[in-house]
ZAMARGU-4260 file (C-alpha; in steps of 0.2 Angstrom, whole numbers, plus 5000, padded with zeros to 4 digits):
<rodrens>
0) 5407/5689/5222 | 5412/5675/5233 | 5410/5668/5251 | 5414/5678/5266 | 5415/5674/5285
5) 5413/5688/5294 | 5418/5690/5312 | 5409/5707/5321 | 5398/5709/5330 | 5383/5725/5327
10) 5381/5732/5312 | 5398/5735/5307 | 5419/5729/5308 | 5425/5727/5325 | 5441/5736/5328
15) 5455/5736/5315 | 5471/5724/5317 | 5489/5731/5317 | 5493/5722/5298 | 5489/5730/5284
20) 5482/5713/5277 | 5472/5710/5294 | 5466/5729/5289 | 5459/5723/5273 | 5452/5707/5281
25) 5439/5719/5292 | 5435/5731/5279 | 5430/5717/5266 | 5419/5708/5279 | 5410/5724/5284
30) 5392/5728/5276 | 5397/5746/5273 | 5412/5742/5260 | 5398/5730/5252 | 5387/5744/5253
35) 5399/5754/5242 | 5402/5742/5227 | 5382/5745/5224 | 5385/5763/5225 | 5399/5760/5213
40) 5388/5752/5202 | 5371/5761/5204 | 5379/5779/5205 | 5387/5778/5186 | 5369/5768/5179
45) 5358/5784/5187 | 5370/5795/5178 | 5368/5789/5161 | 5350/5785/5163 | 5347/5804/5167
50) 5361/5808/5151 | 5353/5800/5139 | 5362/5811/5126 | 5380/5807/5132 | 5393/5804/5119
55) 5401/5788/5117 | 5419/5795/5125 | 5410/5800/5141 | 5402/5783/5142 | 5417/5774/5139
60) 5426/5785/5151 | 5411/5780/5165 | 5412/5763/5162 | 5430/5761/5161 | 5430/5771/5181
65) 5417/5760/5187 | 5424/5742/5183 | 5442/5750/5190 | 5434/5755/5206 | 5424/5736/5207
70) 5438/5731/5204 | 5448/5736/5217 | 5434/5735/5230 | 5433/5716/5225 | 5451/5714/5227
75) 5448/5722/5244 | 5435/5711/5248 | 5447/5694/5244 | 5455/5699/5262 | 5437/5694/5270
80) 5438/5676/5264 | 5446/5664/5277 | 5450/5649/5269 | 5462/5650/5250 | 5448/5640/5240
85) 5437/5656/5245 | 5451/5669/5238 | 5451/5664/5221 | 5433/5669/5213 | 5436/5686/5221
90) 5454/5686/5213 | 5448/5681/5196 | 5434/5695/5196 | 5446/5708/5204 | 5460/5703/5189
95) 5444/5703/5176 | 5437/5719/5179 | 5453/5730/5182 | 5459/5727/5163 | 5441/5728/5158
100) 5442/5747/5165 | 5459/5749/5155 | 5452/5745/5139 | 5435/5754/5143 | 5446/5770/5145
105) 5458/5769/5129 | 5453/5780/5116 | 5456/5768/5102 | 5443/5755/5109 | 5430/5768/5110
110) 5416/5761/5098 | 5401/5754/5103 | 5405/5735/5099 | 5420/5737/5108 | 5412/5744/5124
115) 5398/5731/5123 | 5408/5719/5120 | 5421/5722/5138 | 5405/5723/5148 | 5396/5710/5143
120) 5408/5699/5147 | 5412/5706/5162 | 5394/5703/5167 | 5392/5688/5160 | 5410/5681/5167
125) 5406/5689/5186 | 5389/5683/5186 | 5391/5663/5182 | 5406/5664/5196 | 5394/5672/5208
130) 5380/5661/5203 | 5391/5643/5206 | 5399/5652/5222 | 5379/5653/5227 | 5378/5637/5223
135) 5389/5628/5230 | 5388/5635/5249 | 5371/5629/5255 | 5373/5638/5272 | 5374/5656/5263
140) 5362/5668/5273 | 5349/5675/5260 | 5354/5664/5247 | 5342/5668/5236 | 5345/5685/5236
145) 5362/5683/5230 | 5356/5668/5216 | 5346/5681/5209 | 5358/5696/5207 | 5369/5682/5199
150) 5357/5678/5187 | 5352/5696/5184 | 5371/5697/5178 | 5372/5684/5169 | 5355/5690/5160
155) 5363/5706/5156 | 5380/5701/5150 | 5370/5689/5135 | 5359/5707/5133 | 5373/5716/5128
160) 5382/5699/5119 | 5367/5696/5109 | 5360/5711/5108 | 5372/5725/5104 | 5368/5743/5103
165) 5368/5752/5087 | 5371/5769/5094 | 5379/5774/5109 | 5361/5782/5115 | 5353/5766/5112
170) 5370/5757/5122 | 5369/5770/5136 | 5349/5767/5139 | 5354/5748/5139 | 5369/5748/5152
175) 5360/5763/5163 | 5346/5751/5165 | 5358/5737/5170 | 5370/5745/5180 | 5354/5752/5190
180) 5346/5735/5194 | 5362/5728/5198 | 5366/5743/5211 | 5350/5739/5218 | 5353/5720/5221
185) 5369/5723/5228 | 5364/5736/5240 | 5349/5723/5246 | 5366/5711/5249 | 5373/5722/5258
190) 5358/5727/5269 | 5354/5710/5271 | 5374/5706/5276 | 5370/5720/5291 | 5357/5712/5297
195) 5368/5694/5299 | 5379/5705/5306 | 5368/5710/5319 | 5363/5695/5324 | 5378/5688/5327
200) 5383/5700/5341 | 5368/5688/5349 | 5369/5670/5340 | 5385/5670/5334 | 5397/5672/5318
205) 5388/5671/5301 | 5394/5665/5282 | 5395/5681/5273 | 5386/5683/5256 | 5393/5683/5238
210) 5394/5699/5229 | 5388/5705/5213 | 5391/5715/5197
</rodrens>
């Protein structure tokens, strides 16, 4: 979600530090922990898409899992950034999303308004903070990769806002869809953020890319 700076070389983190925050650092610059919060986010959308007729407990229970474990993987990711001003967009999301999973999981929130409600603000919240990220770092490899899968957030959160679901079916087709697209995006960040990588082991030290979701 926000700007890393990455410092390997090949396709992957160079050997860990000793700290446990230095630990953190290397795993949230490398492209395979970016790799994983779009299988975090496409893994769940493929499952309701392919169960369709899941009730609306299930669904509150695989929502509520998949913004916990964004969440933590974005906190993980606010290791990566060098400089404080960086931290704090990846903080934010990381503090959004965790709660979000909590109140996705309580059994008195299940309704369908409720659930849309939680993710489309997620989506709508992570994607404008991706988007001004984007923005406002002009040097950002594949920048308009990453403008898009903001804006692709930000598209679904007002979906789901504007449009809420009258059923859970209807709610699950709608997130299923979403979460799908955005897994995609973010798995093309991340492949994309393999191949900086790569060529700095020859040209030198790239920005990292913002995430999404």
């Amino acid at each position: 979600m926000s700007v890393t700076r990455g410092t390997a070389s090949g396709a992957g983190p160079g050997p860990l530090p000793g700290g446990p925050a230095e630990i953190l650092a290397a795993l949230g610059r490398s492209w395979q922990w970016m790799l994983a919060s779009a299988a975090a986010t496409l893994v769940p959308g493929v499952v309701v898409l392919v169960w369709p007729d899941t009730t609306l407990h299930v669904l509150a229970v695989l929502v509520g899992l998949y913004l916990l474990v964004t969440g933590v993987i974005r906190f993980v990711g606010v290791f990566g950034r060098d400089e404080q001003g960086e931290r704090l967009p990846g903080l934010l999301l990381a503090v959004l999303f965790v709660p979000a999973g909590v109140l996705c999981l309580r059994n008195p929130l299940q309704t369908v308004a409720a659930l849309s409600l939680i993710v489309g603000v997620v989506w709508l919240v992570s994607g404008m903070l991706t988007l001004f990220t984007a923005l406002a770092s002009r040097d950002l490899p594949h920048r308009g990769v990453v403008i898009g899968a903001a804006l692709l957030a930000v598209v679904a959160g007002i979906v789901v806002l504007a449009l809420p679901a009258e059923s859970a079916r209807a709610l699950t087709r709608l997130l299923g869809l979403w979460l799908v697209l955005l897994g995609l995006v973010e798995a093309a960040v991340a492949l994309a953020w393999r191949s900086a990588l790569s060529r700095a082991g020859v040209t030198g030290t790239p920005r990292g890319p913002a995430r999404t979701g």
